[in-house]
Every structure is written in C-alpha cells, then in structure tokens.
Phi, psi and omega in degrees: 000331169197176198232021174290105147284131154271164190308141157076359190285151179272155131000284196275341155314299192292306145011273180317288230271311165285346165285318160323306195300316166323289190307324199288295185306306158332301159291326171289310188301314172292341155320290180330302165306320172301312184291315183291310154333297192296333163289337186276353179299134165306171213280151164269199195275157171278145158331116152326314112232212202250086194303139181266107146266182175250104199255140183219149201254129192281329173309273187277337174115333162329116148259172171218189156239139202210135200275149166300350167263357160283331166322345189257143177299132169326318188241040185213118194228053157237160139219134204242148177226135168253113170284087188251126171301091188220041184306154187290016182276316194279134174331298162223167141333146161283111177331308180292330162325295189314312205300335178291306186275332170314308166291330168294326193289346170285271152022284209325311191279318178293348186277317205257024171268003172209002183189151162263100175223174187251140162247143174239134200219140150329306215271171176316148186298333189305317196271346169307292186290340173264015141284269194353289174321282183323331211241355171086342160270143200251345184275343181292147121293136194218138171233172185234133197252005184307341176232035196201140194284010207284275222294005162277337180296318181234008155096048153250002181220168144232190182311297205263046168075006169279110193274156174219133190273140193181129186284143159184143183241153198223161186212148157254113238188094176063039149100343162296201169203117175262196189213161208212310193191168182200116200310057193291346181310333143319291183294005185251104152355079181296144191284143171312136183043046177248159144267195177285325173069046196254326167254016187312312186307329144252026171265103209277327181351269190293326162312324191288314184288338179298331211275359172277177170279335183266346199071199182268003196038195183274310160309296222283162190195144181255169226261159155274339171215180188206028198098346188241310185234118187247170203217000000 
C-alpha cells in the first residue's frame, strides 16, 4: 500500500498493520460521507424565540446580557454552542465536560474563522466565570442559560434539572435563526461496552487514546484534576 518501513518490523507485523491500514482509508472515507450527509440536511426547525443570555468575560469579570441571533458575526452565518454540565445544583463541573473545553479552549479562535461559537452552563455567569479563571480558559464565549428555556429546548437538562452535555449547531437564513444539527446520538441504544461517544468527534482525548494498544479502556473516565492543577 506504500513503501515506508519501520526499523525492525516483521513480516507478520506489516501483514496485520496493512489490513489495518484498509480499515483506516475505509473510516476516512466513511467520516466523509457522513460529514457530507450531516451537510446535505435540510434547514432544521426556527428558533422558538430569541433566548437572552448572560455573556460574560473571564478578563475583566463584565457581564452583559446577549441575544441568541447576536451570537452570530455580521459575516458568519453558522453557530455552534456547547451546552456543558454545570448546573446551579452542582458542586463542581462535570469533568468530561471540562475535559471537552480545555481542549476547545485552544481550538476556539481557529473555529472561528469559519463558524461562531460558544459553551453554555445551566449555572449563574459568575459562577461560569470563576471556573473559567481557575482552569485557566482564556478563548471561550461563555454563557450563562439561568434565565432563559434554551437548555430545556434544546437538551442541554430535562425537567428535573438533571444537566446533559449537547452539541448543537445552528444557522442563519434570511435573517432567521434555525436549528441545524444535534449530538442525538445521546439518546440512541449504545452499543456494548460504548459510551454514547455523541461528542467524540470533538473530544481530542479519546481519539488520541483509541490510537493505543490499551485504549480508552473501560473504566477509566477523566478527572478535574490529577495532582497537579487543583479547581
């Protein structure tokens, strides 16, 4: 399939590692299709209305309050918002959350050179922002969703305040505000010993640990902290 070797490799190495390599061009391609299918969606439903958040700056500590069709750039007419578990009931963040925006918070300034986006938390803007300091993100737009029905609307809760972490993307058309896509794969029957895996695609974590011989394994789920940087 190519003709690079590594020092020392067997026979039987190379053998395994290009039946692998099949499946591999096979999943890049079926990525593709997929991602072209999720584009090919028709326009989604219009916003129910124009929910008011509480946007707030981890610098100076300013809040304001901002409309959901303001999220959007005069010449940008996607926006993706991540809904992360941080209701005012809890204690701290959900970890795999944080773990999704730590990486995003670097990510964030290349997205927006093509698309505008945000995280949204259940809990007060205050309290949003002083995780935010502590943890160290400086790129996120961070809202707050305490007054307004978007995470019951759009499946970031349920009724009794029980947070869900959920992807959505949103679009504008003639001035409107749609609805676009959604992690639904949350709500779908998970395959033995899966999680829903509905945000992997954008969780670098676990793509980096699938590339092992142990994986992302069964158990293991990651920490707010690890000993080194306490929240």
């Amino acid at each position: 399939m190519h003709d690079n070797r590594f020092p020392n490799e067997s026979p039987a190495y190379r053998q395994a590692r290009d039946r692998l390599l099949e499946a591999e061009i096979e999943l890049r391609r079926n990525v593709e299709r997929v991602a072209a299918q999720r584009r090919d969606l028709p326009v989604g439903g219009e916003v129910p209305e124009d929910y008011v958040f509480m946007e707030g700056s981890v610098e100076t500590g300013q809040t304001r309050e901002v409309r959901l069709s303001e999220l959007f750039s005069p010449n940008r007419d996607t926006l993706i918002l991540y809904s992360f578990m941080y209701g005012p009931k809890m204690e701290r963040p959900c970890a795999s959350c944080t773990s999704i925006l730590d990486a995003l918070d670097g990510t964030a300034p290349h997205v927006r050179e093509r698309a505008d986006f945000a995280a949204i938390a259940r809990s007060p803007i205050e309290r949003i922002l002083a995780f935010a300091r502590a943890r160290g993100w400086r790129n996120h737009r961070l809202l707050s969703s305490a007054g307004n029905s978007f995470n019951i609307d759009y499946y970031g809760e349920n009724e009794d305040g029980d947070q869900w972490p959920s992807l959505n993307v949103f679009v504008r058309r003639e001035g409107e505000v749609h609805h676009s896509w959604h992690s639904e794969l949350l709500f779908t029957k998970r395959d033995a010993g899966q999680e829903s895996r509905h945000v992997d695609m954008i969780w670098p974590l676990w793509h980096l640990l699938d590339l092992t011989p142990e994986g992302r394994g069964m158990d293991w789920q990651p920490r707010l902290e690890y000993g080194i940087v306490a929240v």
